[in-house]
OpenMM code with the backbone's topology and positions (N, CA, C; nanometers):
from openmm import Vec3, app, unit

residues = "UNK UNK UNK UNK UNK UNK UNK UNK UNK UNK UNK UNK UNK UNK UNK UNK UNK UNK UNK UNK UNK UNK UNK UNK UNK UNK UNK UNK UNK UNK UNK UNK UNK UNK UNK UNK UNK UNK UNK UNK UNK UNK UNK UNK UNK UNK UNK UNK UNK UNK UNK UNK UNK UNK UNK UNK UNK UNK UNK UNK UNK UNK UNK UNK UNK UNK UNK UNK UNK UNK UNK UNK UNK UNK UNK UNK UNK UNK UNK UNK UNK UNK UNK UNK UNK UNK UNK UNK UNK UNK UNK UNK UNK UNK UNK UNK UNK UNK UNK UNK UNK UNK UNK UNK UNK UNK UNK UNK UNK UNK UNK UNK UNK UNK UNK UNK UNK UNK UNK UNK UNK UNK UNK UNK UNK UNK UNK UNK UNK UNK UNK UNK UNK UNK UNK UNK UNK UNK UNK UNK UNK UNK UNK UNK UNK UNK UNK UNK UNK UNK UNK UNK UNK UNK UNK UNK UNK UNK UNK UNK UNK UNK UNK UNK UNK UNK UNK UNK UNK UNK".split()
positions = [
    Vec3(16.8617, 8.4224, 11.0362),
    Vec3(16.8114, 8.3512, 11.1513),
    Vec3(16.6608, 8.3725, 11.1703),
    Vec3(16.6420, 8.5262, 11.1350),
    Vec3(16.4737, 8.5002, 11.1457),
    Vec3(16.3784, 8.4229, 11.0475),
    Vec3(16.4278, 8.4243, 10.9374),
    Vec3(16.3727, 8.3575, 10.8094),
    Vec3(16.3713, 8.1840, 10.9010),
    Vec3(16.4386, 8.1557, 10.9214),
    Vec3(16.4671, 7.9915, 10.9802),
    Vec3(16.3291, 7.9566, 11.1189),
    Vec3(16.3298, 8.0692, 11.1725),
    Vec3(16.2286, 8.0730, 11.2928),
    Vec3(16.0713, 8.0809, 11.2434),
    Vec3(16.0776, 8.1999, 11.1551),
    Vec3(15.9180, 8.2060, 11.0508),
    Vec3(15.8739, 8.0869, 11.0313),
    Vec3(15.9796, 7.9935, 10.9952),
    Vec3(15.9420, 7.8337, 10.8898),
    Vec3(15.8896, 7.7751, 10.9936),
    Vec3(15.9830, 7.8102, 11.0785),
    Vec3(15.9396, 7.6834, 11.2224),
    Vec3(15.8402, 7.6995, 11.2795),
    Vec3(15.8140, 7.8446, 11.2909),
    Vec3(15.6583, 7.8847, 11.3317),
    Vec3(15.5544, 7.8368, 11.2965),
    Vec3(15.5500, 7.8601, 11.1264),
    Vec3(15.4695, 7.8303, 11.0185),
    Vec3(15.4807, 7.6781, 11.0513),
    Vec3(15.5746, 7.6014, 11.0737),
    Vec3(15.5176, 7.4478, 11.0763),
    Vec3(15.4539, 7.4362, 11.1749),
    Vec3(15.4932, 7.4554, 11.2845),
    Vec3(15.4242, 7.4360, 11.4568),
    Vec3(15.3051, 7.4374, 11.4115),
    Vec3(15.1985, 7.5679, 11.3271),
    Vec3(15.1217, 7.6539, 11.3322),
    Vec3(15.0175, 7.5318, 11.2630),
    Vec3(15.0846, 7.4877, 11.1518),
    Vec3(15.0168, 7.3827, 11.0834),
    Vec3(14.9693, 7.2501, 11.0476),
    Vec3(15.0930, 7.2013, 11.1608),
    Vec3(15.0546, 7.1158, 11.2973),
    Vec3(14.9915, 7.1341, 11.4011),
    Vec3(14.9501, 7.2219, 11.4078),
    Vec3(14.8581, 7.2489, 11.5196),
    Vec3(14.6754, 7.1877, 11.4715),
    Vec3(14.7409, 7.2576, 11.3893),
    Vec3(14.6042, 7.2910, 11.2943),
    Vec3(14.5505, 7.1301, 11.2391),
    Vec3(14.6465, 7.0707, 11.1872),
    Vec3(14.6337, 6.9883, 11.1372),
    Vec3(14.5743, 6.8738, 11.2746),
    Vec3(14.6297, 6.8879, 11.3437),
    Vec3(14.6307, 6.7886, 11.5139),
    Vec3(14.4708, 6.8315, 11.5472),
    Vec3(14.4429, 6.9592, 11.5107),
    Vec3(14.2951, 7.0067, 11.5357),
    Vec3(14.1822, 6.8925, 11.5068),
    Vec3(14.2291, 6.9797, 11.3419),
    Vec3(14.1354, 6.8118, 11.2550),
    Vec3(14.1280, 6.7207, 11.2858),
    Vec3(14.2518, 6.6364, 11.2868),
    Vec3(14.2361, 6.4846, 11.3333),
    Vec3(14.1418, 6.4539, 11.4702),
    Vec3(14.1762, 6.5428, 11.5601),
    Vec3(14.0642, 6.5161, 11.7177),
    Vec3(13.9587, 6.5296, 11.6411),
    Vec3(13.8854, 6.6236, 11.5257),
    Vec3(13.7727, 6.6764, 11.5020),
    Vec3(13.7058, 6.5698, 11.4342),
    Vec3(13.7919, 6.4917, 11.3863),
    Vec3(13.7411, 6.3961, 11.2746),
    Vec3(13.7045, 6.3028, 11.3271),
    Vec3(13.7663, 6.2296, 11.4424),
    Vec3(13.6561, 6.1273, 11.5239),
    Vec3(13.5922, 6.1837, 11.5542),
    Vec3(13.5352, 6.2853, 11.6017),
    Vec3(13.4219, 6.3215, 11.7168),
    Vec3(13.2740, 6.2935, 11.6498),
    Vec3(13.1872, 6.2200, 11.7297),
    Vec3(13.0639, 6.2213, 11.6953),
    Vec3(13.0120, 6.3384, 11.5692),
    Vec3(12.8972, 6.3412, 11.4770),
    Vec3(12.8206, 6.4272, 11.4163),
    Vec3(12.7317, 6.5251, 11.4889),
    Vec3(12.7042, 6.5967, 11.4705),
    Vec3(12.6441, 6.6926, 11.5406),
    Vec3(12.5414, 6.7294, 11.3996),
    Vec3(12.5961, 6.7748, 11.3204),
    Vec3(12.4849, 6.7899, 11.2262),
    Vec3(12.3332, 6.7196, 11.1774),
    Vec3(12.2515, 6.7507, 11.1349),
    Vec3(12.1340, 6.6896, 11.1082),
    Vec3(12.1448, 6.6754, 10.9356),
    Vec3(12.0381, 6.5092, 10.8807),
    Vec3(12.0619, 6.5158, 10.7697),
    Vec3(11.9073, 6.5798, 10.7059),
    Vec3(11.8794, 6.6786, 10.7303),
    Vec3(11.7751, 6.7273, 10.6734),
    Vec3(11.7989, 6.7662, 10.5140),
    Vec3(11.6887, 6.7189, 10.3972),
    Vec3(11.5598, 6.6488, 10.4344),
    Vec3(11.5432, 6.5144, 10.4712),
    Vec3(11.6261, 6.4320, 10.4588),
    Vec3(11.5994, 6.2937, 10.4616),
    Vec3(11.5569, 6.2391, 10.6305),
    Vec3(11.6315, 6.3048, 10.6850),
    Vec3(11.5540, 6.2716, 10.8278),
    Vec3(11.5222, 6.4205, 10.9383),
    Vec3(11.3791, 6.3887, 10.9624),
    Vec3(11.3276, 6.4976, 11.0179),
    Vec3(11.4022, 6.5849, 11.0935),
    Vec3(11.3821, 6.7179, 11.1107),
    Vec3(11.4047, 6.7993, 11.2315),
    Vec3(11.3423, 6.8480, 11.3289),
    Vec3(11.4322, 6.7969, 11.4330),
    Vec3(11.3198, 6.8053, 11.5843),
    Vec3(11.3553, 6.9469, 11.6281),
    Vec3(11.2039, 6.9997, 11.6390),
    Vec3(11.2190, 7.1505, 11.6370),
    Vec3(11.1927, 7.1585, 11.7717),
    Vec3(11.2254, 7.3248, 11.8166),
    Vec3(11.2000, 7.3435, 11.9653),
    Vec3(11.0419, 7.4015, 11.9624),
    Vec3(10.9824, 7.3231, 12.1189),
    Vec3(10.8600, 7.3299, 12.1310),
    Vec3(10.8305, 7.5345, 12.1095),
    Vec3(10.9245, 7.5968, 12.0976),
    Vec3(10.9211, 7.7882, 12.0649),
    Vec3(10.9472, 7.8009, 11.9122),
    Vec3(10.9607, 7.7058, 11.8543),
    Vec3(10.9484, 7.7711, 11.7130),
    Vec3(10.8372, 7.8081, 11.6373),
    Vec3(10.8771, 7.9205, 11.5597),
    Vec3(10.7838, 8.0248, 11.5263),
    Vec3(10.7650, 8.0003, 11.3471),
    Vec3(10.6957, 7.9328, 11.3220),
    Vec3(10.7089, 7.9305, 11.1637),
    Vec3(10.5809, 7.9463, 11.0498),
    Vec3(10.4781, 7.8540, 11.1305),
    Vec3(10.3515, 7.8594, 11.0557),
    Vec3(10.2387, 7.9404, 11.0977),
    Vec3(10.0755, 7.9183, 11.0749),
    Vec3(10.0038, 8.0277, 11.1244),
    Vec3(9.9271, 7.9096, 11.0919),
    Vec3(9.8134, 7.9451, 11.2281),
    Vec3(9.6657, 7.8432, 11.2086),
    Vec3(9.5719, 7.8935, 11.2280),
    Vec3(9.4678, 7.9270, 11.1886),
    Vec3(9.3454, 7.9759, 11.3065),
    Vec3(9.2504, 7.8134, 11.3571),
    Vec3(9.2066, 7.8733, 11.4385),
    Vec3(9.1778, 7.7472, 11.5775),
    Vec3(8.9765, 7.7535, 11.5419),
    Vec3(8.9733, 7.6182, 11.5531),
    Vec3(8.8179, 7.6025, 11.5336),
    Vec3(8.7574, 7.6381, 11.6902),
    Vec3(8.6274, 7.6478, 11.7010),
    Vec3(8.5652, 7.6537, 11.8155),
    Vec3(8.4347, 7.5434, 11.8090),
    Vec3(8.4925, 7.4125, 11.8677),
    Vec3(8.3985, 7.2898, 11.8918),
    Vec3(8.2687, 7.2993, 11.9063),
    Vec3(8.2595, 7.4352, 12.0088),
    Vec3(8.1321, 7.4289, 12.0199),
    Vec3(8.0217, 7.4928, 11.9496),
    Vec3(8.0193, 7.5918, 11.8895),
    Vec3(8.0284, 7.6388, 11.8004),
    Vec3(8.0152, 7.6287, 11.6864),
    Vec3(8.0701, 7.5191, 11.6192),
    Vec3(8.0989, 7.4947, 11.4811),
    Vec3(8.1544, 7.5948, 11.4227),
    Vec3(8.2105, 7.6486, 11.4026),
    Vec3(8.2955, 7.7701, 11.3677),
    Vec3(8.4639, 7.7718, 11.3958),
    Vec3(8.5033, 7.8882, 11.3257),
    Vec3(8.6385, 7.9048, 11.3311),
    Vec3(8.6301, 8.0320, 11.4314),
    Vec3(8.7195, 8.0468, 11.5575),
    Vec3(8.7119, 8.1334, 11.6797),
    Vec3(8.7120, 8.2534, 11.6420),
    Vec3(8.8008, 8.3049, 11.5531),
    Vec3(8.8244, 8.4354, 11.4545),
    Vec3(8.6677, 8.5202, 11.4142),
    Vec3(8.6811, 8.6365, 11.5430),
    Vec3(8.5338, 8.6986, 11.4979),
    Vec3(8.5666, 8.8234, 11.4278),
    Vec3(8.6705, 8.8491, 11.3650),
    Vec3(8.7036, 8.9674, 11.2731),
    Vec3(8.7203, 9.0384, 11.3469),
    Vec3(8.7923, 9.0946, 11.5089),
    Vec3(8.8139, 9.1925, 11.6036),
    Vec3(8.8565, 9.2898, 11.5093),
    Vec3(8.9619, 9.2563, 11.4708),
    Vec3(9.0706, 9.3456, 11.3786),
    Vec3(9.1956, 9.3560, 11.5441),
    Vec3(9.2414, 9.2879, 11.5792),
    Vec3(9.3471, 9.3656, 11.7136),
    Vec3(9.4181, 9.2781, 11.6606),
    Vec3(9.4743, 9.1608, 11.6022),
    Vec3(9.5767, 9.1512, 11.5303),
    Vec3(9.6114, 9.2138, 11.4447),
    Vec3(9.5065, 9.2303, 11.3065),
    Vec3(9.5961, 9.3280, 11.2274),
    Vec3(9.6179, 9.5043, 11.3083),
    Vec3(9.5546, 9.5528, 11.4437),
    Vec3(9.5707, 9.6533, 11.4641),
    Vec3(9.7794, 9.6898, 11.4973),
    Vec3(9.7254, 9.5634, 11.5992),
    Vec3(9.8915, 9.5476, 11.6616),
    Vec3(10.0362, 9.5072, 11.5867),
    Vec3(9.9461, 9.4458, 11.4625),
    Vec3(10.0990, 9.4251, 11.3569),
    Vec3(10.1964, 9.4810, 11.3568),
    Vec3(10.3217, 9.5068, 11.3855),
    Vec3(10.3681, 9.6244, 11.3092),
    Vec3(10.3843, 9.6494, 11.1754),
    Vec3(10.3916, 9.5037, 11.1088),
    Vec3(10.4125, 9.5033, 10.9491),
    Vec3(10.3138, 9.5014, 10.9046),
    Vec3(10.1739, 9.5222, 10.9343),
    Vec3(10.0847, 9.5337, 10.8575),
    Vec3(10.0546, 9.4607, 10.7646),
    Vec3(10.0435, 9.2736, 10.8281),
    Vec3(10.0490, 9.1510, 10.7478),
    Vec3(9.8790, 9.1043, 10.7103),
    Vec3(9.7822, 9.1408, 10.8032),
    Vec3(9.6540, 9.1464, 10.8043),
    Vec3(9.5786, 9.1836, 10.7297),
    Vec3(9.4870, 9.1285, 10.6729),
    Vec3(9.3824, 9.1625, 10.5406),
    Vec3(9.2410, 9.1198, 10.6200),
    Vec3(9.1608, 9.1200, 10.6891),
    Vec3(9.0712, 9.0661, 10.7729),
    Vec3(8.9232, 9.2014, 10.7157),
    Vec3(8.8322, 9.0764, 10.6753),
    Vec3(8.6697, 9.0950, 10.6462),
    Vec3(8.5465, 9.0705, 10.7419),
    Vec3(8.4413, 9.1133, 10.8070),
    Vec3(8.3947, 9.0340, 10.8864),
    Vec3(8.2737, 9.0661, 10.8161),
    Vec3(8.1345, 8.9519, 10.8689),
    Vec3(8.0358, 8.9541, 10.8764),
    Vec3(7.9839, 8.9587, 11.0160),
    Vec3(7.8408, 8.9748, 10.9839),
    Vec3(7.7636, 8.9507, 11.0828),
    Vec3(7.7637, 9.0377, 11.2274),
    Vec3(7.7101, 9.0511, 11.3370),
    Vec3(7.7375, 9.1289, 11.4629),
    Vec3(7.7363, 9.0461, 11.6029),
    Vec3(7.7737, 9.0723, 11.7121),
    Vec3(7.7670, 9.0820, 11.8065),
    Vec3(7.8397, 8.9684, 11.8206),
    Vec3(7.7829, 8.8305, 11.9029),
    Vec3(7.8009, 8.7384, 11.9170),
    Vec3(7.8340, 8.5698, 11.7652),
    Vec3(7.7442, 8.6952, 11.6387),
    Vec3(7.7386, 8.5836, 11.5301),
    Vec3(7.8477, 8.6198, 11.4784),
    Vec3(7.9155, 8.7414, 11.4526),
    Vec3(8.0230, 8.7573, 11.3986),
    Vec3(8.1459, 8.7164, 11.3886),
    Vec3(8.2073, 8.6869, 11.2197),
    Vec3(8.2954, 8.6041, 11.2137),
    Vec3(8.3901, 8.6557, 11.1102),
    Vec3(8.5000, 8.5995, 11.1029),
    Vec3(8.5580, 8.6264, 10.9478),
    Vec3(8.4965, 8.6228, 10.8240),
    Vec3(8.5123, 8.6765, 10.7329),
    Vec3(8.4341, 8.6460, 10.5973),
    Vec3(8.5468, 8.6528, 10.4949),
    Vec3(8.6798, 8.7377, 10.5052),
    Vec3(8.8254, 8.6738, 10.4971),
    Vec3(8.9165, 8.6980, 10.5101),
    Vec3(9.0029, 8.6512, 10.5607),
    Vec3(9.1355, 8.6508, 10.6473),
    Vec3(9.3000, 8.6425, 10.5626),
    Vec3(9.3341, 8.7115, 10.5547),
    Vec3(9.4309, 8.7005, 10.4426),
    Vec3(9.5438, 8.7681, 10.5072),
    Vec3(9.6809, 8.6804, 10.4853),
    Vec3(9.7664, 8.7093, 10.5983),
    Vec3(9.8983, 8.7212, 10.3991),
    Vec3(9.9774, 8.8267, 10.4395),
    Vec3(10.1322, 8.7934, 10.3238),
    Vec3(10.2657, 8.7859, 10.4306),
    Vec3(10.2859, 8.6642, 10.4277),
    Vec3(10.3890, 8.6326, 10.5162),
    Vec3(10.5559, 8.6864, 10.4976),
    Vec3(10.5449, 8.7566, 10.2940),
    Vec3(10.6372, 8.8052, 10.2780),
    Vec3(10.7238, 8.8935, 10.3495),
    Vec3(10.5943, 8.9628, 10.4397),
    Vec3(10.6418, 9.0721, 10.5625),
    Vec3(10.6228, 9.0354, 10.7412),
    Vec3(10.6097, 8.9461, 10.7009),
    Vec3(10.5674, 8.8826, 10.8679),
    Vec3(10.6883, 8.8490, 10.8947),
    Vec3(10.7137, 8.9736, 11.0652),
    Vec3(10.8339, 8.9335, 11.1169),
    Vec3(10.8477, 8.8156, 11.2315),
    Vec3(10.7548, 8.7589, 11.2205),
    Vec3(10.6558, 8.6247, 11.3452),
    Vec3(10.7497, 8.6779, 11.4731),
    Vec3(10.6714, 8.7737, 11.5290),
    Vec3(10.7009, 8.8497, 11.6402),
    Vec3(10.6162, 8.7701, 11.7113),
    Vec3(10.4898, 8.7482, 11.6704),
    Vec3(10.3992, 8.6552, 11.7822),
    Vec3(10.3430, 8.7220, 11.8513),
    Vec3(10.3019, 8.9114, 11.8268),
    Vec3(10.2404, 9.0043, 11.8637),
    Vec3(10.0760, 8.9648, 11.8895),
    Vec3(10.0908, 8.8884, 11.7162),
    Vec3(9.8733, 8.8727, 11.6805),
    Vec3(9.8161, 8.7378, 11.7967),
    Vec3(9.9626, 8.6582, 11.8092),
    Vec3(9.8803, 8.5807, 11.8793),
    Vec3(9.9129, 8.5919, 12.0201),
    Vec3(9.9382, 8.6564, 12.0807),
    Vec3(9.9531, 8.7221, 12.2508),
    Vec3(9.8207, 8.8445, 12.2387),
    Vec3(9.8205, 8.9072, 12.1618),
    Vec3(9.6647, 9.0005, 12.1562),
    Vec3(9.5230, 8.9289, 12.1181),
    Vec3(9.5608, 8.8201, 12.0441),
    Vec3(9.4148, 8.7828, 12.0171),
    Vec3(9.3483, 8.7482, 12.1683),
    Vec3(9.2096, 8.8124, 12.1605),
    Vec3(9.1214, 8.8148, 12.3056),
    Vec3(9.0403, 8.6599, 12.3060),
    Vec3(9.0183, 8.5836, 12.1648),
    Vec3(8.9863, 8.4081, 12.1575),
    Vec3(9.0809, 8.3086, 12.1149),
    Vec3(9.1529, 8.3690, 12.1236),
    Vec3(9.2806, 8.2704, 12.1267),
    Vec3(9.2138, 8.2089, 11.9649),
    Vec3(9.2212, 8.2805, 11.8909),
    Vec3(9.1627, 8.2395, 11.7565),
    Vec3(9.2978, 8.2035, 11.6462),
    Vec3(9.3807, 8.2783, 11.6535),
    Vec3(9.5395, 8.2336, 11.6103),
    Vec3(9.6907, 8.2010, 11.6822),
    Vec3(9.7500, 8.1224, 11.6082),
    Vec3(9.8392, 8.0763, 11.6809),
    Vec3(9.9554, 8.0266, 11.5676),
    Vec3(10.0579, 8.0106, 11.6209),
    Vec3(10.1750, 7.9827, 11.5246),
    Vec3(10.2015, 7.8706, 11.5400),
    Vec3(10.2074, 7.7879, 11.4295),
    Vec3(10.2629, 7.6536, 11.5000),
    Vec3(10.3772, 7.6282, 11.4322),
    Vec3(10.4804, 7.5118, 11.4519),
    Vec3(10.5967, 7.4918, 11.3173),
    Vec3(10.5743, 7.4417, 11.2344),
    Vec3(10.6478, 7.4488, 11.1380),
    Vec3(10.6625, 7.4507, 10.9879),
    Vec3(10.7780, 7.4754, 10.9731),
    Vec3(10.8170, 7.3205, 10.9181),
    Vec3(10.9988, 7.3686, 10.8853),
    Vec3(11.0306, 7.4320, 10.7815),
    Vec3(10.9621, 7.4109, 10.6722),
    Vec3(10.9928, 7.5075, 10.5637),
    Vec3(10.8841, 7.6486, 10.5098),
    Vec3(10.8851, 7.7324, 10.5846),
    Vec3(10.8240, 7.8495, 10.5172),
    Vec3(10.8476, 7.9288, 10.4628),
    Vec3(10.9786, 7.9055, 10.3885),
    Vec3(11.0387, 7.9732, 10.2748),
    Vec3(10.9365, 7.8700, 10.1363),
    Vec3(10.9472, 7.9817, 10.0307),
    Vec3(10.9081, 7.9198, 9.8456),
    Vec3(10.9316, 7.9853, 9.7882),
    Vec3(10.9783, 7.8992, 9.7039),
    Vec3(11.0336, 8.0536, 9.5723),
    Vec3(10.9042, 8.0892, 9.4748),
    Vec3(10.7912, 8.0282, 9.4894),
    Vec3(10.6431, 8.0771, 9.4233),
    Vec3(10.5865, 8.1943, 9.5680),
    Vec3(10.6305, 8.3029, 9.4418),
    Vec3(10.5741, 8.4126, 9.5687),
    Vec3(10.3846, 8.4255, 9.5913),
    Vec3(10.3254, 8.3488, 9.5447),
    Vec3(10.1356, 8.2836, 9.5255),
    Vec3(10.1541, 8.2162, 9.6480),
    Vec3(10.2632, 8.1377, 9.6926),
    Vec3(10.2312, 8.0577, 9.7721),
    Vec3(10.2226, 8.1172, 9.9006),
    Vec3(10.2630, 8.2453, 9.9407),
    Vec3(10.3664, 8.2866, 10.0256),
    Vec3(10.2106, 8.3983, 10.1046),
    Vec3(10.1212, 8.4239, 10.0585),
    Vec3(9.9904, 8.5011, 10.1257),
    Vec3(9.9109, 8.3875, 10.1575),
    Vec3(9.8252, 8.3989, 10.2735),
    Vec3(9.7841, 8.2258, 10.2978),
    Vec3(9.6504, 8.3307, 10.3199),
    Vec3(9.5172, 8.2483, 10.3332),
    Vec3(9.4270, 8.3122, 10.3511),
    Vec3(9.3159, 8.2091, 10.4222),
    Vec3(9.1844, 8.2685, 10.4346),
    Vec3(9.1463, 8.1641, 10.5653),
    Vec3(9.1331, 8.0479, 10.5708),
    Vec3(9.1398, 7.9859, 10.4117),
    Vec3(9.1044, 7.8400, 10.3784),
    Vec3(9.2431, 7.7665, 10.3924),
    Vec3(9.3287, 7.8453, 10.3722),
    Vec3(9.4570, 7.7656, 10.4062),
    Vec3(9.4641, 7.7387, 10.5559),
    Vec3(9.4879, 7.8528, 10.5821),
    Vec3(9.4880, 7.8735, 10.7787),
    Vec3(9.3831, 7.7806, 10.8569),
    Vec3(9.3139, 7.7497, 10.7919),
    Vec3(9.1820, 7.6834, 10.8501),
    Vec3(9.1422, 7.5550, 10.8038),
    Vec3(9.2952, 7.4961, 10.7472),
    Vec3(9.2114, 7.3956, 10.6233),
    Vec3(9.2129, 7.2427, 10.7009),
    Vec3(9.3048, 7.2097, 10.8718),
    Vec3(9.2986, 7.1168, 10.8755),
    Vec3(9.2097, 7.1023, 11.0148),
    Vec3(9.1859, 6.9909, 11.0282),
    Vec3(9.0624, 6.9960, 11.1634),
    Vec3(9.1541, 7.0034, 11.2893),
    Vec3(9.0416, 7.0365, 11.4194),
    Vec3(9.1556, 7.0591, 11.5284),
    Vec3(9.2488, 6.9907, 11.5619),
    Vec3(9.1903, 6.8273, 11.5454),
    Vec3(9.2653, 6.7089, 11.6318),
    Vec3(9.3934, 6.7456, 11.5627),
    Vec3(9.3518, 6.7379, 11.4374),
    Vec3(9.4678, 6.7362, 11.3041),
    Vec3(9.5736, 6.8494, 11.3339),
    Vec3(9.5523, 6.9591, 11.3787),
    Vec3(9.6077, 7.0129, 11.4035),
    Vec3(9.7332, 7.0277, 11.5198),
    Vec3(9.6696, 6.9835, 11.6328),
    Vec3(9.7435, 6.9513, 11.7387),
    Vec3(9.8469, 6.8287, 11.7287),
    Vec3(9.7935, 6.7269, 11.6808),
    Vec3(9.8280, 6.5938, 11.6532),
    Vec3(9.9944, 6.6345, 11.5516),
    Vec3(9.9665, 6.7367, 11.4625),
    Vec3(10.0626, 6.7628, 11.3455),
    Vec3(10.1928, 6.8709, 11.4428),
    Vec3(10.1586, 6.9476, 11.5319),
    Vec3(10.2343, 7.0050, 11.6181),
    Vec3(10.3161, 6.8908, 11.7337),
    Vec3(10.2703, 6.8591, 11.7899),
    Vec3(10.3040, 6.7306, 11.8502),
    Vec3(10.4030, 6.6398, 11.7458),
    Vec3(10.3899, 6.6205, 11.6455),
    Vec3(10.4398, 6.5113, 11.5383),
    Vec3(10.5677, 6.5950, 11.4976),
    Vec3(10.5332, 6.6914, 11.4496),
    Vec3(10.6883, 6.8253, 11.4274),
    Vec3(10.7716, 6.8246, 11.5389),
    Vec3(10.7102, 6.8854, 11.6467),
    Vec3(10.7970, 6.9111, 11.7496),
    Vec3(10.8807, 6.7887, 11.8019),
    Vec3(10.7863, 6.6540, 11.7827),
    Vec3(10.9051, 6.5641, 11.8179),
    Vec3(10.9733, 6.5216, 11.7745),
    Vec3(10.9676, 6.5773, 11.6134),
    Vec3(11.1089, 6.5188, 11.5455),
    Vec3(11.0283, 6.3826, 11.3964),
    Vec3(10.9250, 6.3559, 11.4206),
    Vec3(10.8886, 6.2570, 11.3238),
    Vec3(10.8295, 6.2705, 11.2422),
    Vec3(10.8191, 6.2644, 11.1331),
    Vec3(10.7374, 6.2500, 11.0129),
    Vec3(10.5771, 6.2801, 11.0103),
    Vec3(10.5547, 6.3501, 10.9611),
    Vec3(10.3773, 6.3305, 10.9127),
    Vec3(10.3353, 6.2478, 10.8854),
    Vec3(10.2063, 6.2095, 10.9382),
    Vec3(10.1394, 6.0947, 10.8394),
    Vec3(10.0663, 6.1889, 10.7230),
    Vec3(10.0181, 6.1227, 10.6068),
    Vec3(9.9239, 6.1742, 10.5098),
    Vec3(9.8161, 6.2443, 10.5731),
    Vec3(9.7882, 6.2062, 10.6422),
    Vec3(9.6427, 6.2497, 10.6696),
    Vec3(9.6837, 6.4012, 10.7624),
    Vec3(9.7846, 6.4421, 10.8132),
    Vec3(9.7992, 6.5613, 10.8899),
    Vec3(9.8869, 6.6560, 10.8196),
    Vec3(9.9584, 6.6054, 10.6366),
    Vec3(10.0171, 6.7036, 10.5835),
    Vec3(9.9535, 6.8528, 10.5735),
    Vec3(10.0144, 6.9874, 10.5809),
    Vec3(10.0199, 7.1260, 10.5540),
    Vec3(9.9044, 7.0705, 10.4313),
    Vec3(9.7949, 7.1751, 10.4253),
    Vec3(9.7218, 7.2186, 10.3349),
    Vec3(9.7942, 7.2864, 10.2044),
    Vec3(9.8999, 7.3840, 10.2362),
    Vec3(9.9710, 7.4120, 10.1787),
    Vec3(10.0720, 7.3656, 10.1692),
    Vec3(10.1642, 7.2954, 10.0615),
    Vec3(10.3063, 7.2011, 10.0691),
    Vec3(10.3687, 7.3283, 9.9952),
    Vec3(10.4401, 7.3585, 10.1093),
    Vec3(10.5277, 7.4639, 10.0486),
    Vec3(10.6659, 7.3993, 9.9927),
    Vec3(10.7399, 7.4386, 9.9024),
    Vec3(10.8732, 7.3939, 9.8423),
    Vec3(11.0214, 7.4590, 9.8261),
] * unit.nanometer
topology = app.Topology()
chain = topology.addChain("A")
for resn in residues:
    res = topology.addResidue(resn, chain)
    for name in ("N", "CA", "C"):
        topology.addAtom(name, app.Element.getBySymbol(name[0]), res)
């Protein structure tokens, strides 16, 4: 008699299961088809790294403090400076993202708001060259370009040519 009850269990059980699926199988998609159509990221995602020009200036804001790489904890910072006081600037900036836990430490301490994270859906590559960015990367697209390309991510749409990553990571 118990052997007879097990079976019956076991069917209920797999009808159940099965009754699951079927509701599951109409229900709308929820998934995204990335790559083929963009992903709309949240305006808090943490993926890329920029440093920020200063308009007035002509320059990149980055005066070589060193209080990002002080505050790192991973010790992602490679930073050179020239010059003193007020002229002083980077001379070069070299970040290995291999260890960057994008805590978002460097850019809550920077005192000129000289770096900042923006998204980037893919910052994984399997070329580990690609993966240390340094100031010409970080610095390679103009401001508008910059903002314009954050704005364009975050809402979900495509790049134009003219605002692709300096670096096309893969």
């Amino acid at each position: 008699m118990r052997v007879i009850a097990d079976i019956v269990l076991g069917l209920v059980s797999i009808l159940k299961g099965m009754w699951v699926t079927l509701v599951n199988f109409f229900r709308p998609k929820v998934t995204e088809l990335y790559p083929r159509q963009p992903v709309k990221l949240s305006p808090r995602w943490r993926g890329g790294f920029v440093l920020w020009w200063d308009k007035e200036r002509q320059r990149l804001k980055c005066t070589a403090c060193l209080t990002c790489a002080r505050s790192c904890p991973a010790g992602v910072f490679r930073i050179t400076g020239k010059g003193t006081g007020k002229d002083r600037q980077a001379r070069t900036f070299d970040m290995n993202l291999n260890i960057c836990m994008f805590c978002r430490i460097c850019e809550e301490v920077c005192p000129f708001d000289a770096i900042a994270m923006q998204p980037e859906i893919r910052p994984a590559t399997y070329d580990p060259n690609e993966i240390p960015r340094n100031i010409r990367d970080l610095a390679e697209k103009a401001p508008e370009e910059q903002q314009a390309a954050w704005e364009e991510v975050v809402s979900g749409k495509s790049l134009p040519a003219s605002v692709q990553p300096a670096v096309e990571l893969s």
